[in-house]
VEXDREN-2710 file (C-alpha; in Angstrom, 1 decimal):
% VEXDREN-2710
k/r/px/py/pz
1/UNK/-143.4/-0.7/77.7
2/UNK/-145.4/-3.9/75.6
3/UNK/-144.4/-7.4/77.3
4/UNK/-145.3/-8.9/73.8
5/UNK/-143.5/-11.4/72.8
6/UNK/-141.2/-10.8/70.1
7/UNK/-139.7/-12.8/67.4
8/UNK/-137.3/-12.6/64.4
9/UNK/-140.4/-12.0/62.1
10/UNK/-140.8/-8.8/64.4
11/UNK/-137.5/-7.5/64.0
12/UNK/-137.6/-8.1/60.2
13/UNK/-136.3/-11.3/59.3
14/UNK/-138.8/-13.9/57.7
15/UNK/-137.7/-17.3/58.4
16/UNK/-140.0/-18.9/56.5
17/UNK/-139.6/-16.7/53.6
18/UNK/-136.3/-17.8/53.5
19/UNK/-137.4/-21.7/53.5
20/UNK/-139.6/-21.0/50.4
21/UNK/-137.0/-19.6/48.6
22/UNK/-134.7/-22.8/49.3
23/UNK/-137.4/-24.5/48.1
24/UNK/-138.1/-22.3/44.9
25/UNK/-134.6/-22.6/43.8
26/UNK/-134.3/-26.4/44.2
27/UNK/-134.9/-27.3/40.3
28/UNK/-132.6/-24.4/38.9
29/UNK/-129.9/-25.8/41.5
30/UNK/-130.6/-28.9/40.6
31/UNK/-130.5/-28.4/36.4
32/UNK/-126.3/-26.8/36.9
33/UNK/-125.6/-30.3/39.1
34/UNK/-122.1/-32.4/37.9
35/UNK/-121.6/-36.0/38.8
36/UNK/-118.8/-35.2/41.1
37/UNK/-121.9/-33.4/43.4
38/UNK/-122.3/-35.5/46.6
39/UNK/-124.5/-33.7/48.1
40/UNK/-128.0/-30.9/47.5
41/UNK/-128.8/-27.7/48.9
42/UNK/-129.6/-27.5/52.1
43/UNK/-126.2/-29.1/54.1
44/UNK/-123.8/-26.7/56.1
45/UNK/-121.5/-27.7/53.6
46/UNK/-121.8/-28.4/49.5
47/UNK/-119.6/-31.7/48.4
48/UNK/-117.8/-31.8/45.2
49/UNK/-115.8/-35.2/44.6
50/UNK/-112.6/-34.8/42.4
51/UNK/-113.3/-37.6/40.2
52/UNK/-110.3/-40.1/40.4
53/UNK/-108.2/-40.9/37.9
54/UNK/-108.6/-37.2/36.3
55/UNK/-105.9/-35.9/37.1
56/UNK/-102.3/-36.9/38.6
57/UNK/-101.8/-33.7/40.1
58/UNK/-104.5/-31.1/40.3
59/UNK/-104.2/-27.6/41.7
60/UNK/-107.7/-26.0/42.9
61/UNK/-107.9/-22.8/41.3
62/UNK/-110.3/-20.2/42.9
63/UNK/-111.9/-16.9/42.5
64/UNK/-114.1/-14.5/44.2
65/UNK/-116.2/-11.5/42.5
66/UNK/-119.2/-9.6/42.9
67/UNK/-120.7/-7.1/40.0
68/UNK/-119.9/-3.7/41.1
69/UNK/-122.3/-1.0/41.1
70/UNK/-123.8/-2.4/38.0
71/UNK/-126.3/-3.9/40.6
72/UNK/-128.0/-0.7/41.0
73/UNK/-129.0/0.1/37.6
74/UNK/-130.5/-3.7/37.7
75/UNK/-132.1/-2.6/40.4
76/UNK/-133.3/0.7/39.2
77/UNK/-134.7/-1.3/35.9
78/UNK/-136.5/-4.3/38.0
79/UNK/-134.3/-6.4/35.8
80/UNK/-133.1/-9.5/38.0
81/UNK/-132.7/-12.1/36.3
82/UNK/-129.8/-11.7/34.5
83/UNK/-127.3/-9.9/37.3
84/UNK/-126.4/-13.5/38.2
85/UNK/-125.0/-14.2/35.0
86/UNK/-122.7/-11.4/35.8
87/UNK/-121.9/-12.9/38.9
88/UNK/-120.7/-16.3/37.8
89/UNK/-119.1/-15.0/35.0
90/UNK/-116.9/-12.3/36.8
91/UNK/-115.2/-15.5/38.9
92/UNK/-115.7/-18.3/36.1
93/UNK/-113.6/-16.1/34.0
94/UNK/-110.8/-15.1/36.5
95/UNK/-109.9/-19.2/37.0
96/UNK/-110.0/-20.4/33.7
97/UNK/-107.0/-18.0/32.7
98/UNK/-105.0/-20.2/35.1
99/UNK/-106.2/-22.8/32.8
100/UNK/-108.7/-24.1/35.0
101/UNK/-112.1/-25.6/34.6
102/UNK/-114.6/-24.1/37.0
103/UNK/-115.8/-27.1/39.2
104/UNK/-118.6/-25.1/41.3
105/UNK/-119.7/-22.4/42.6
106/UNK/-121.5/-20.6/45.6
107/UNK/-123.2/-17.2/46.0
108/UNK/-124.0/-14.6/48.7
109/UNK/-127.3/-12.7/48.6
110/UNK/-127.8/-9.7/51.2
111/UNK/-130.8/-8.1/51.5
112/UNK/-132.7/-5.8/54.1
113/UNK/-136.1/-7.9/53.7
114/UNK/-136.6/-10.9/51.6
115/UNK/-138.2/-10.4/48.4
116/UNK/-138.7/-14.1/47.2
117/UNK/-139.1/-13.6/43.6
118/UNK/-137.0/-11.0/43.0
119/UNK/-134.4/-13.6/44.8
120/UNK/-135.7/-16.5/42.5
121/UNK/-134.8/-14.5/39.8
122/UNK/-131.2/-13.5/40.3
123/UNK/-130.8/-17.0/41.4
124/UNK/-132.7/-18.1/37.9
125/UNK/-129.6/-16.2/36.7
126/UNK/-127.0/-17.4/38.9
127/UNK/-127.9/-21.0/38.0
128/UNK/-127.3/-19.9/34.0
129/UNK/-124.3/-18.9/34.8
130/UNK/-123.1/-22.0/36.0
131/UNK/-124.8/-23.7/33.1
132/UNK/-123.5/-21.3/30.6
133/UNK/-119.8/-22.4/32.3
134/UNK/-120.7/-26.0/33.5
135/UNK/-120.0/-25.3/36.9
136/UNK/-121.9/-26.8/39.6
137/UNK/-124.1/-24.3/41.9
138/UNK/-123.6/-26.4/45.1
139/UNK/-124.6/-24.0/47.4
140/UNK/-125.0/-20.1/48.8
141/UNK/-126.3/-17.8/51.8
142/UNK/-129.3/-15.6/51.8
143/UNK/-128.9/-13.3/54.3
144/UNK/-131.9/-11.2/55.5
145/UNK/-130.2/-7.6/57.4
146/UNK/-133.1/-4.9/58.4
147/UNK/-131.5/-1.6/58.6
148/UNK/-128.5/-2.5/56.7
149/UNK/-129.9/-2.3/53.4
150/UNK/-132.3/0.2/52.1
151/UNK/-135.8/-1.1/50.7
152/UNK/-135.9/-3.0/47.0
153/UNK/-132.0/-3.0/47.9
154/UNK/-129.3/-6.3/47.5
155/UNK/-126.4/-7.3/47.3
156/UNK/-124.5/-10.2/45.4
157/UNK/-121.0/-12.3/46.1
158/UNK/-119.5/-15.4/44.2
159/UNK/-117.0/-17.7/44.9
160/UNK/-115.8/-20.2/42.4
161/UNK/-113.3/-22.9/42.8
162/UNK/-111.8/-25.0/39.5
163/UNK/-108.9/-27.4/38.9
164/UNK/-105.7/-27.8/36.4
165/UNK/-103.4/-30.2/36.0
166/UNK/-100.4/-29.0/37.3
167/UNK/-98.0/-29.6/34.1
168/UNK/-101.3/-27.4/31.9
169/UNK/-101.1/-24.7/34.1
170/UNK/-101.2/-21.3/32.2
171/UNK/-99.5/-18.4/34.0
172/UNK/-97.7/-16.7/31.1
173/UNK/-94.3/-17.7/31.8
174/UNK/-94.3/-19.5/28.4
175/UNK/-94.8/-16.1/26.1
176/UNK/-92.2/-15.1/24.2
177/UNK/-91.3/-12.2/21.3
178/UNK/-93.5/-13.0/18.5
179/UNK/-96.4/-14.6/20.2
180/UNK/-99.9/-13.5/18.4
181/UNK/-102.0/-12.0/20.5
182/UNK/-106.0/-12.9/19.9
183/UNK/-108.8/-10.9/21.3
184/UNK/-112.6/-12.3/21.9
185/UNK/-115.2/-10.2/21.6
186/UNK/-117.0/-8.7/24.7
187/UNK/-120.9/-8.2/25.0
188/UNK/-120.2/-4.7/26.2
189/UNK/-118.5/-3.4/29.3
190/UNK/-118.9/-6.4/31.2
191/UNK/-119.1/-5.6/34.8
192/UNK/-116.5/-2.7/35.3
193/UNK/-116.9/0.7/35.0
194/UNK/-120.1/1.3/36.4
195/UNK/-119.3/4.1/38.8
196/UNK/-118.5/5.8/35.4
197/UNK/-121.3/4.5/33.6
198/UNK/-124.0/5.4/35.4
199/UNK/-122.9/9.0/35.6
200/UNK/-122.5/9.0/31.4
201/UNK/-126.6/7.6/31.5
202/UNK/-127.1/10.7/34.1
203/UNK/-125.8/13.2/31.1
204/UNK/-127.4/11.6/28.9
205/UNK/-131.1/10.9/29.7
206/UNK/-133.6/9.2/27.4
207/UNK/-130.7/8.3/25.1
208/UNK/-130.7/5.2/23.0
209/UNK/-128.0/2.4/21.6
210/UNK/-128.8/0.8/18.4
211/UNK/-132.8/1.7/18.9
212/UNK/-132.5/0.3/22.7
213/UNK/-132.5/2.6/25.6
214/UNK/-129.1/2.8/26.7
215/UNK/-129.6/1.9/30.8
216/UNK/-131.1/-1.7/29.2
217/UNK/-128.8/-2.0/26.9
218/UNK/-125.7/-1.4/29.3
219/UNK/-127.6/-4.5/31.4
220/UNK/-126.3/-7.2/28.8
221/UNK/-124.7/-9.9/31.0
222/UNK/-120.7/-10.9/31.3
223/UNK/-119.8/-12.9/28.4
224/UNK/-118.8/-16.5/29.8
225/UNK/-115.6/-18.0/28.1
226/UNK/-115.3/-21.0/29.6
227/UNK/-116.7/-23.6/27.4
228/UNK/-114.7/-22.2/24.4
229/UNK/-111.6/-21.8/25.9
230/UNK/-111.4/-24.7/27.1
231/UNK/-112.1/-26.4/23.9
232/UNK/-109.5/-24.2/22.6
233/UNK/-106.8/-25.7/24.6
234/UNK/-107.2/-28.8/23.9
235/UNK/-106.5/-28.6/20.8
236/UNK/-103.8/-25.7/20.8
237/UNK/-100.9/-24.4/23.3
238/UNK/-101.8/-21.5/24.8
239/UNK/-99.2/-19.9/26.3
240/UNK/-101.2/-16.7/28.3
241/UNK/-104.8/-15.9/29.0
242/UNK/-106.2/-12.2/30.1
243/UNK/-109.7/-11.8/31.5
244/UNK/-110.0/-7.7/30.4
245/UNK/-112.1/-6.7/33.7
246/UNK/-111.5/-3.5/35.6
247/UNK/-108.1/-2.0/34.5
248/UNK/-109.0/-2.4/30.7
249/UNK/-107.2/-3.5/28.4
250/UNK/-104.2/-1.0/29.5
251/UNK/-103.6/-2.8/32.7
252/UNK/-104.6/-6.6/32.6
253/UNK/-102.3/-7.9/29.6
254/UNK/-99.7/-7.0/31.5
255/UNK/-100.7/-9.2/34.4
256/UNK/-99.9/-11.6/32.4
257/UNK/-96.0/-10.4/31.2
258/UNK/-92.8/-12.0/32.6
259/UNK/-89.2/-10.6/31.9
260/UNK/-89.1/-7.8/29.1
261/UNK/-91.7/-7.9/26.9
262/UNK/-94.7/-5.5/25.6
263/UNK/-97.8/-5.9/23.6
264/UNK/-98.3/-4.4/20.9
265/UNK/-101.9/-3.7/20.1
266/UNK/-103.0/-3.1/16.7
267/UNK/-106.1/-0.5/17.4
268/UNK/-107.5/-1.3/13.6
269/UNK/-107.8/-4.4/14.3
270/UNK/-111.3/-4.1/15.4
271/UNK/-114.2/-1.3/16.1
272/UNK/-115.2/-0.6/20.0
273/UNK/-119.0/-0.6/18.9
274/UNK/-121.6/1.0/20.0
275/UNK/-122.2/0.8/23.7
276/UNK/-118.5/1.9/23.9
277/UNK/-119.0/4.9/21.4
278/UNK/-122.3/5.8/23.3
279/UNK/-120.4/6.1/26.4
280/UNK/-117.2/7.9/25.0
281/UNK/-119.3/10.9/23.0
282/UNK/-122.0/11.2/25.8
283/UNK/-119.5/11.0/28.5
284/UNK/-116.5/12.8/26.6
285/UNK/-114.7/10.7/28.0
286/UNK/-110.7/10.5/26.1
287/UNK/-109.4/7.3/24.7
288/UNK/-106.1/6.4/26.9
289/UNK/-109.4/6.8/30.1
290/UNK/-111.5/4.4/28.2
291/UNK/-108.6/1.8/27.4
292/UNK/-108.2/2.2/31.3
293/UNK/-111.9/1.8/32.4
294/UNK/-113.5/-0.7/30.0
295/UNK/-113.1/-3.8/27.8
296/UNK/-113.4/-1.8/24.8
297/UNK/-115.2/-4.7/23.4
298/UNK/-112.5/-7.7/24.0
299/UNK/-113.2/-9.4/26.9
300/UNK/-110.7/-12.0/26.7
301/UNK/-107.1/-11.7/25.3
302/UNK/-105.4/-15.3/24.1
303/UNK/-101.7/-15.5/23.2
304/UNK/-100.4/-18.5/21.5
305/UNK/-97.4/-19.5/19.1
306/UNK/-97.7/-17.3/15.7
307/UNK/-97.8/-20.8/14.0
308/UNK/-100.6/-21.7/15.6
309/UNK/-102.9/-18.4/15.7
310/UNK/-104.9/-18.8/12.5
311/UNK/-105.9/-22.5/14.2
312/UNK/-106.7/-21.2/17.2
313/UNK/-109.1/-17.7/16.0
314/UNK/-110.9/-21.0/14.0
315/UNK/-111.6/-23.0/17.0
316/UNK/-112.7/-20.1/18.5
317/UNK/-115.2/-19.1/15.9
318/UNK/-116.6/-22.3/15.8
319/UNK/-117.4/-22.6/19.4
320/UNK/-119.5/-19.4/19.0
321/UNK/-116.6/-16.6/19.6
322/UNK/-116.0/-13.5/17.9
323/UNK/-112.1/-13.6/17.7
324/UNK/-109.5/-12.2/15.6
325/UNK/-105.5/-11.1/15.7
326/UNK/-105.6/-8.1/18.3
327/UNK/-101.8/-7.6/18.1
328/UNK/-98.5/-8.8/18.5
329/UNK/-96.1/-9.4/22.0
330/UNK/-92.9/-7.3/21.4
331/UNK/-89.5/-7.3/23.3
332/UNK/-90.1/-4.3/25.9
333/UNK/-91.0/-3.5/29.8
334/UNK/-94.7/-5.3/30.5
335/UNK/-96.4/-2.9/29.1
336/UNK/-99.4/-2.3/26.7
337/UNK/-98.3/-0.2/23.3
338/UNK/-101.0/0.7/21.3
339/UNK/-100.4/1.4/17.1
END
């Protein structure tokens, strides 16, 4: 039995890898930072300052996501750099239908061994994100596990935290009969339905979308709302928000639903496109399943007064969204009717 000294480089954790990569990421961090930042990388702890004077009385809004096995066909593609898009996007998205501004975020990276620049490069897409949403990245872990993970192999948590006035909050209680329902467009199935997905790519093998091969294609990132939206509200009431994530469409309007009500989705209204077709005829998969699974190309859903719809889908469009009347809310049982 060897007497040699051992030390955490032995068992498989670099520390000094780890301290380049700090190091590395410093100017991404640095390009998502707010005013209200007190403090950089590096603490136990990051400090965000709710600027006084902002608000009378804010409620913090937060969210926790990861991206689903959609990690593993970035993986399989060596494509790193946009996954953390995904990330940010996936929480982002889930506080600003409470209304909320996303304040700043942190991020959990697990890996067996350190790979610094495939690290850099999710984190390259991680701090987009937060640009992309103008949320601070004020911090994360980077945790190195031997034997947990197998080689070339990571894993990837968010956290966000954002903040409403209490009076704007948006939680759906103010949607009523005849409310127009507005849908923005997705940039493909998001970051659900991956389980599925990558079974539809097994079947169908060298396959392209729209001249692209379809495993690259199916690696566009999470659309972020954020800066739209909220230039949408303050200009217009908006009286419910849906982030369309796992669940479809089917099952996350209604999360939004109080007392008797329905949607009433109007299904020629707007075309699925083509990742969605791809994965429907390769994976024969029916339409109630894929209403169910995926976005179905809206990724958001936006109700607001009927009067004030064709303002709204304007604002919208010219902050870069493609929006349009999806349907109609309809006295009924909190549920989604499609016609």
């Amino acid at each position: 039995m060897s007497n040699k000294p051992l030390t955490y480089k032995d068992a498989g954790v670099d520390i000094d890898a780890g301290n380049e990569l700090v190091e590395r990421i410093k100017p991404l961090v640095k390009r998502t930072r707010r005013p209200e930042v007190l403090a950089g990388i590096g603490g136990f702890g990051g400090l965000f300052a709710l600027p006084p004077g902002k608000y009378n009385e804010p409620v913090l809004v937060s969210g926790t996501d990861g991206v689903g096995t959609k990690l593993m066909l970035a993986q399989h593609l060596g494509v790193h750099n946009t996954i953390g898009i995904d990330l940010v996007a996936m929480c982002v998205n889930d506080v600003l239908v409470q209304g909320a501004e996303p304040l700043f975020f942190l991020d959990y990276f697990a890996c067996g061994k350190l790979n610094i620049d495939v690290a850099s490069d999710v984190i390259a897409g991680i701090a987009e994100g937060c640009l992309q949403a103008g949320a601070a990245l004020v911090g994360g872990e980077t945790a190195e596990m031997p034997d947990m993970y197998a080689p070339g192999e990571y894993d990837l948590a968010g956290f966000t935290v954002g903040a409403v006035e209490r009076s704007e909050m948006i939680d759906g209680s103010a949607i009523c009969a005849g409310d127009v329902v507005i849908g923005i467009a997705s940039s493909g199935p998001h970051s659900n339905g991956y389980s599925l997905i990558r079974k539809v790519l097994d079947r169908a093998g060298d396959a392209q979308i729209d001249g692209v091969p379809a495993a690259e294609r199916l690696l566009a990132p999470t659309r972020i709302y954020v800066k739209s939206v909220l230039a949408l509200m303050e200009q217009v009431k908006v009286n419910g928000l849906a982030h369309i994530t796992g669940g479809g469409i089917t099952e996350n309007i209604p999360r939004v639903l109080h007392g008797e009500l329905d949607v009433a989705i109007d299904t020629t209204s707007w075309e699925q496109g083509a990742v969605f077709d791809f994965l429907q005829q390769h994976g024969n998969i029916e339409t109630a399943e894929m209403r169910r699974t995926f976005n179905c190309g809206v990724g958001m859903v936006v109700v607001v007064n009927p009067a004030h719809a064709p303002e709204a889908i304007d604002i919208l469009h010219a902050n870069g969204q493609d929006a349009w009347q999806l349907g109609t809310v309809i006295p009924g049982n909190q549920e989604v009717q499609y016609v």
